[in-house]
Each structure stands twice: as C-alpha cells, then as structure tokens.
C-alpha angles and dihedrals in degrees: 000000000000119000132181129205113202141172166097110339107252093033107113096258099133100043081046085057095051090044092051097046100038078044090058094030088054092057086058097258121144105251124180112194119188122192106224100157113105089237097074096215094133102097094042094054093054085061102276121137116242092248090055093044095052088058095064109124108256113240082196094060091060099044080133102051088047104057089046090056087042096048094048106152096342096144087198094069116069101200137332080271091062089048118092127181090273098050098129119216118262145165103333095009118131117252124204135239124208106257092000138161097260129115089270102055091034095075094045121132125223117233104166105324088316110118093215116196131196132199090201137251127287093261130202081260096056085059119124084340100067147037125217086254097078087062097051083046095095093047094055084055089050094046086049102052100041131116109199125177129213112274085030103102133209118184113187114192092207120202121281116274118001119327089103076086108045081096135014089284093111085060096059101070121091083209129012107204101208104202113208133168111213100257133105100266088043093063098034076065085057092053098051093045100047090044089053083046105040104100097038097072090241123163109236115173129180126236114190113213130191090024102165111170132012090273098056081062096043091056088053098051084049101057097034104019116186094009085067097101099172152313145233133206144204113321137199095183081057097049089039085058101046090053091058092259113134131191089057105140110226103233123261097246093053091037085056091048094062094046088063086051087055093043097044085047087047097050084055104098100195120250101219097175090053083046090058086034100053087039100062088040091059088034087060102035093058092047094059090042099055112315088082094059096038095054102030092224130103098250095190090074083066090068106099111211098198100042114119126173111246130292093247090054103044114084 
C-alpha cells in the first residue's frame, strides 16, 4: 500500500511520516519510507543523527543506473536517455518487488526495521541548471514499477505545496494523508489539493495536526467536513523523541489516530488496471508537453497497450 503524506510547509507532515511508519514498523509490519521533500528531515526524524542521515545513498544520484535496471528488455524504450519519470512499465520492463534485490531497495538504510529511502537533497550544483523533479524523479519510477501487496507498506514524505501534482505522481498513492493544522492557511492547502485531484478518483484524507482544544476540530470539520479522518494533537512522546529521549508512550488518543490511518490505508483494495491507466494518460501527457522535445524521440510509442501487471497483483 502506498501512502503520501502532503502539505503546507510547516505543517507536521514529515514528523507525521516517521510516526506513522515507526507506528506500523513497531507492530511488526514491513514499512518502506522514502524522504522526497527537498528538505531532507526523513531520516532524522526516524532517530538518525544528522551525520548518519546525510549518508543515505541519494535515488536521485543514480537516476542513470535506475532506468537502465527498469527498462530491462522493454523494446519500446530506446535507452535510459529516452526514459523520463512517467515512463510506465511494459513488456520486458523490470518490476519491483517490495524490499527487493534492485538498485532502489539496495541503498536503504535500516532504522529500526524501517528501509528508509531518500531522493537527495537540492545541492550548490542543482542550482539554476536543475528542478526538484528531477530528484523525485526516481520515486515516481519507483512508484511506477512496484508491485506491493496488501499488509507491505510504503510511506513517501512529498515536498512541501504542489508539486506532488506538476506530473501523475499524485495518482500513484493508494492514500494521500493531507496534514493541516487548523488554521487559514491549513485548509486553503485542502482546497487547492482536492480541486488538482478532483477528476482522477484519489483518496485524500485529512489529518489535523497540532490540534490543541475542541475548537481546533470543529474548524476543521468545518472547512473540510467528511475528508477530515482524524487528528492528532500536542505530544510529549513526539518532542521526547525528537530530543533524543527514548521510553517516552505515545498517548492513547494520537496512538489511536494513527490506528484509523492504518485502518483507512488497509480498507483501500488497489486498482491495478487505473494504476496502468492513469499512468499511460500523465506518460503521454508529459511526452506532448516537453519530453518529446527533450529526448527527440516520440515518448508515447513507449506506452505498451497490452501490458498488465501480473495476475497475482492485480486485485
């Protein structure tokens, strides 16, 4: 199952990643997080030091190296050149497995039986030359090849604002955890995100975070009414935590928050056949709009039409 969690910067987002995943890792369940905001703060907040964290293998470094796994013997892509972050999987294409041996899961980094995964930070060299989409590049292709199975978790922290949608990757989340505190400029977040996915059938649920008193839930519930899932409120486990104390119990109402995330990712059965769909709409899309002319090749004859992800995958 494949969960986002977006939002305003500022919002909580990240430290909500890390509590959700170290909340699933510590029941025993298989989680893979994987640090796409451009403020790499992931792997800190899962208890790494900073000098640890900043030794995570970047995704986004061997952007090369991971199309030519992906592409394999795909006779519709000419070279890793010709392959852009929507390129969708087709005959002779490498699939992923969760936690598999391929050139992604192989530089993750163990945190307590988390495999946390990072795209890389927006260096001195990216500067003027590059956008951050060429670093979450390598997680849409990710997103794109992998075969997850229910009870096999990945949790994505996504850069802060919208650019979750300057490409399909909104569409390729089972669940989208929208983190708001209840404030204006939290729901205004809400509005924009639900009006980019309104047309494309995707889950987005709101968590509220640093919800302090009633009110605080009752203006949510106002401004986004049933979407609002659930919401979690000052912690002292969280800031213990975060100071490098440890022992600290969660409490019962955010620990049960997080159950109802579990619970809301776990009712979500996966449309293989929109992911494929959605998939080929954005590839081709992207192609007519600049990766044409990038690449000099016509990318929508990468699109296989009779490619399906395996039986066993695919309900």
């Amino acid at each position: 199952m494949k969960v986002a969690f977006v939002g305003k910067g500022g919002s909580g987002k990240t430290t909500l990643s890390a509590l959700f995943a170290r909340h699933l890792a510590g029941r025993g369940l298989p989680v893979v997080a994987i640090d796409a905001d451009i403020n790499q703060h992931l792997g800190v907040a899962l208890g790494l030091d900073e000098a640890r964290a900043a030794k995570v293998p970047a995704l986004g470094d061997r952007l090369t190296e991971i199309k030519e796994y992906l592409r394999g013997d795909n006779p519709r892509i000419s070279s890793a050149a010709a392959m852009v972050k929507t390129t969708p999987p087709g005959s002779g294409s490498r699939l992923l497995r969760f936690r598999g041996d391929d050139p992604f899961h192989e530089t993750g980094h163990d945190v307590d039986g988390i495999t946390l995964l990072a795209t890389g930070p927006f260096n001195d060299d990216d500067l003027g030359v590059a956008c951050y989409h060429s670093k979450t590049g390598a997680v849409e292709l990710y997103l794109n090849h992998l075969m997850d199975a229910p009870g096999e978790y990945v949790v994505v922290d996504m850069t802060a604002g919208a650019d979750t949608f300057a490409s399909g990757l909104f569409t390729r989340f089972d669940v989208m955890f929208l983190v708001a505190e209840p404030t204006r400029k939290g729901v205004s977040v809400y509005r924009q995100y639900t009006e980019y996915a309104r047309n494309y059938d995707v889950a987005i649920r709101v968590v509220g975070n640093k919800v302090q008193i009633d009110e605080d839930v009752a203006y949510l519930r106002e401004h986004v009414g049933d979407d609002l899932l659930t919401w979690v409120g000052q912690s002292a486990a969280v800031r213990a935590f975060e100071q490098g104390r440890h022992g600290v119990s969660l409490e019962d109402g955010n620990a049960a928050a997080l159950d109802r995330m579990r619970a809301e990712v776990d009712s979500h059965v996966p449309d293989w056949d929109k992911f494929q769909r959605q998939a080929v709409e954005f590839h081709v899309k992207n192609a007519r709009s600049w990766a044409n002319k990038a690449t000099g090749e016509r990318l929508e004859e990468q699109v296989d039409p009779e490619f399906r992800f395996p039986a066993a995958y695919a309900g």
